[in-house]
Each structure stands twice: as C-alpha cells, then as structure tokens.
C-alpha positions as CSV (number, residue, x, y, z in Angstrom):
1,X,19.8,-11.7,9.3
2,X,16.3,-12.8,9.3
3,X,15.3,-9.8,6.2
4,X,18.2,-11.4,4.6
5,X,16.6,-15.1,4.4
6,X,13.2,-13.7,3.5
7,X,14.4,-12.1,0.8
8,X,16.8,-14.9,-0.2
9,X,13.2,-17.1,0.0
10,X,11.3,-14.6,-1.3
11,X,13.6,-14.0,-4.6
12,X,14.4,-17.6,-5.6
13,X,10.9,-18.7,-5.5
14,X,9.8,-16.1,-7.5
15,X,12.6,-16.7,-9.6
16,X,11.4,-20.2,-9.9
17,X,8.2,-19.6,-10.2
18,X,8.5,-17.2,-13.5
19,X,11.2,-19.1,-15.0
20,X,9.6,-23.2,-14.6
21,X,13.7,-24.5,-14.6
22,X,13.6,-27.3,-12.2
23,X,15.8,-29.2,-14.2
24,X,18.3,-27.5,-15.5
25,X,21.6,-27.0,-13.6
26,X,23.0,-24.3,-15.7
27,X,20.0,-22.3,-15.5
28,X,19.4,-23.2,-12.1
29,X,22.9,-22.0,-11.2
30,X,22.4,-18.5,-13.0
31,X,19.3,-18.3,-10.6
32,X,21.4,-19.0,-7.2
33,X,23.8,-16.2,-8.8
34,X,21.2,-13.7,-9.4
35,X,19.7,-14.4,-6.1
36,X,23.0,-14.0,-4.7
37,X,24.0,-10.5,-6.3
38,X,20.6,-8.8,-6.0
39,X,20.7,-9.6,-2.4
40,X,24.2,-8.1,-1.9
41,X,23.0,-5.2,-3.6
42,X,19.8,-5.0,-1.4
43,X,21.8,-5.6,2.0
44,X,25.1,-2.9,0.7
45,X,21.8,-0.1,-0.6
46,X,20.6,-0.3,3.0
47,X,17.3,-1.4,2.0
48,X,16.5,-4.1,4.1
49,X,15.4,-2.2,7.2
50,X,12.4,-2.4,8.7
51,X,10.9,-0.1,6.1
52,X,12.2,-2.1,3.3
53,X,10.4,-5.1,4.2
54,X,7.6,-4.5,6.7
55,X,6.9,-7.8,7.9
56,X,5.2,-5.9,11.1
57,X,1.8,-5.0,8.7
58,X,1.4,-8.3,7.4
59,X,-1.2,-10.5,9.9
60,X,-3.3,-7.2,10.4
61,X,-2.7,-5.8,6.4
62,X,-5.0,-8.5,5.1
63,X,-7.9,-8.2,7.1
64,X,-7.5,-4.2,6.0
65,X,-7.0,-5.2,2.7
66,X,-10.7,-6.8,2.0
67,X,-12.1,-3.8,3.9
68,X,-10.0,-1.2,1.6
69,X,-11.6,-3.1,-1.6
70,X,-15.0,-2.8,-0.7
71,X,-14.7,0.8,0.4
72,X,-13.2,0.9,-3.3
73,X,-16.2,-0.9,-4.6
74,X,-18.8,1.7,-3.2
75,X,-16.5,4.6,-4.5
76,X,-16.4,3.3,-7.3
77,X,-20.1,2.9,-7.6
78,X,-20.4,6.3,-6.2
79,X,-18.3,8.1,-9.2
80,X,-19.8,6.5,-12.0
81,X,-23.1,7.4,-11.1
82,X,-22.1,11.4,-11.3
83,X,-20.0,10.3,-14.2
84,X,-22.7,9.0,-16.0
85,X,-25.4,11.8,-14.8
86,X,-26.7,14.2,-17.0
87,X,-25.9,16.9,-15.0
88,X,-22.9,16.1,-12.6
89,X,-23.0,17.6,-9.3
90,X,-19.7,17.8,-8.3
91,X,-18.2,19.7,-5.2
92,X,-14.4,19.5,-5.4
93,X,-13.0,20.0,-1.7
94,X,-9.5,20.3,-0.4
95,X,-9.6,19.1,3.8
96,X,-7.5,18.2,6.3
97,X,-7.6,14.9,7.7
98,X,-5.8,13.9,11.0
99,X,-2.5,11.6,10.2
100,X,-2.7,8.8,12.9
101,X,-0.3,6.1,11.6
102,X,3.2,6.6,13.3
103,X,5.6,4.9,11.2
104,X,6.4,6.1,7.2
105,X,4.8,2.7,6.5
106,X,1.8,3.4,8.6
107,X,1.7,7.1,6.6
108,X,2.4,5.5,2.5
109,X,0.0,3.2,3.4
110,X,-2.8,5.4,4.6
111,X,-2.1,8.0,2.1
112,X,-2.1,5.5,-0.8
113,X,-5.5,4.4,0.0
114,X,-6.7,7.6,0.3
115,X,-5.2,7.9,-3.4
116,X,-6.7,4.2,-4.5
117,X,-10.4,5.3,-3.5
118,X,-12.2,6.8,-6.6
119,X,-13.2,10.2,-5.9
120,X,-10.4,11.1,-3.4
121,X,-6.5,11.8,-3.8
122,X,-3.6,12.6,-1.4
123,X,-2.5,16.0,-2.1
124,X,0.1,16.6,0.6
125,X,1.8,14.5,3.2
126,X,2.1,16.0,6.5
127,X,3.3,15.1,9.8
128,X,0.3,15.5,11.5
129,X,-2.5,15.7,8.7
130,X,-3.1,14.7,5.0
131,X,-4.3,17.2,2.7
132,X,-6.8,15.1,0.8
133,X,-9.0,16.4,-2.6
134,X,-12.6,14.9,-3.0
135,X,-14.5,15.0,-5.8
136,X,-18.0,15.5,-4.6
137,X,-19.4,16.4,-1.2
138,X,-20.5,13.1,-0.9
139,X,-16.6,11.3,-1.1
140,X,-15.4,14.5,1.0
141,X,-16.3,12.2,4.2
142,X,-13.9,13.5,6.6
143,X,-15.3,11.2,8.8
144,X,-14.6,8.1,6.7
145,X,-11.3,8.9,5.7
146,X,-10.3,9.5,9.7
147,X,-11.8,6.0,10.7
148,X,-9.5,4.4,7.5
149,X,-6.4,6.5,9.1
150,X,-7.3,4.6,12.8
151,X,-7.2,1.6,10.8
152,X,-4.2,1.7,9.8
153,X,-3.1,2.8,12.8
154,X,-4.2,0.0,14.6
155,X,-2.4,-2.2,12.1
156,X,0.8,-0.7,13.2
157,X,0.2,-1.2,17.2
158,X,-0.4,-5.2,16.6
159,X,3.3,-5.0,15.8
C-alpha cells in the first residue's frame, strides 16, 4: 500500500508540475484520472515491487551519487587527453570484476556506472562477476572498479 501512495504522490505532482493547472477543474480532473488509471495499470503489471520502486537505495544513493560524478569527471578528463593526443595509446582490455551487490538493483546499478564512466563499458552481467571493457590500461583499474562494486554494495546493507 505504501508503493501505491508514493506513486500516487509521485505522479500527480509531477503531473502538476509539467502541466501549471491549479485552477482549472476540468483539467485538474483529467489529472486525478490519469493518475488514477496509470496507477491501476502499474499495481495490475506487477511493477510496484520492491524493484519497481527501490525506496531502500535512496538515503545511501545520494552520497554515491556525488562520488560516481567525480569519478566521471576524472574519466572524463582521462579520455580526452588520449583523444586529443597525437599518438593515442590505447590498451583495450576485457576483465573480470567481482559482482558484490546482492539485489538486481544493487547489480543495474553497479553495472550502469561501470557503463556511465568514460573509458569503461559493461560487457556481460554475471552472477558473480561483470565482464567489463576498458579503453586504456590506465581506466582498466580492476581495483577501482571493485571498490565502486563495495559501494554499492554497502548501499544495499543500509537497507
């Protein structure tokens, strides 16, 4: 019941928030009704589980969130310096990382950050690893990439 009011919270004041009608009851009545129906359809597709809506992440997933962007700032920084080099030395690697993160959640998340940082992309989801492609030897940090799967993890066990 509780997914249910979040999304009904969720929805109208986006709904408001995109469409400015405070106003006007007709309009404001076709909002209540598409609130209404897309919720039905949400709760009868089975897609408010805990997976649909993840409130577990949240308190921990913003703290992540600022350290995810500067790791994508110094990636960033990393491949446009052999991008703009004369001669490029790149390295391309295929590895195996562990997979910490327990949930599906956990795993999307850690392998779409993987993806999000310049230089690296998620080949292959695993149970227990990620098959991840660097671009250089430089971005290839095993190392790195395991601490950012901890992180995650750790987001998951505040739960």
């Amino acid at each position: 019941m509780g997914r249910i009011l979040v999304m009904v919270v969720a929805l109208s004041a986006l709904w408001l928030l995109l469409s400015g009608y405070f106003d006007k009851p007709l309009l404001l009545a076709f909002g209540v009704g598409s609130v209404a129906f897309t919720t039905w359809l949400a709760h009868r597709a089975h897609v408010l589980d805990s997976e649909g809506i993840p409130g577990g992440v949240f308190p921990g997933i913003l703290g992540y969130m600022f350290w995810l962007t500067v790791e994508i700032g110094k990636a960033n920084l990393i491949v446009a310096r052999h991008a703009l080099a004369v001669e490029p030395k790149l390295s391309p690697k295929l590895f195996l990382v562990p997979n910490p993160p327990r949930t599906s959640v956990g795993k999307v998340i850690f392998g779409n950050s993987i993806t999000m940082t310049p230089g690296t992309v998620t080949v292959d989801l695993r149970e227990d690893a990620i098959l991840v492609h660097g671009l250089t030897e430089e971005l290839s940090d095993e190392d790195g990439i395991r601490r950012m799967g901890e992180r995650v993890a750790r987001i998951e066990r505040r739960r």
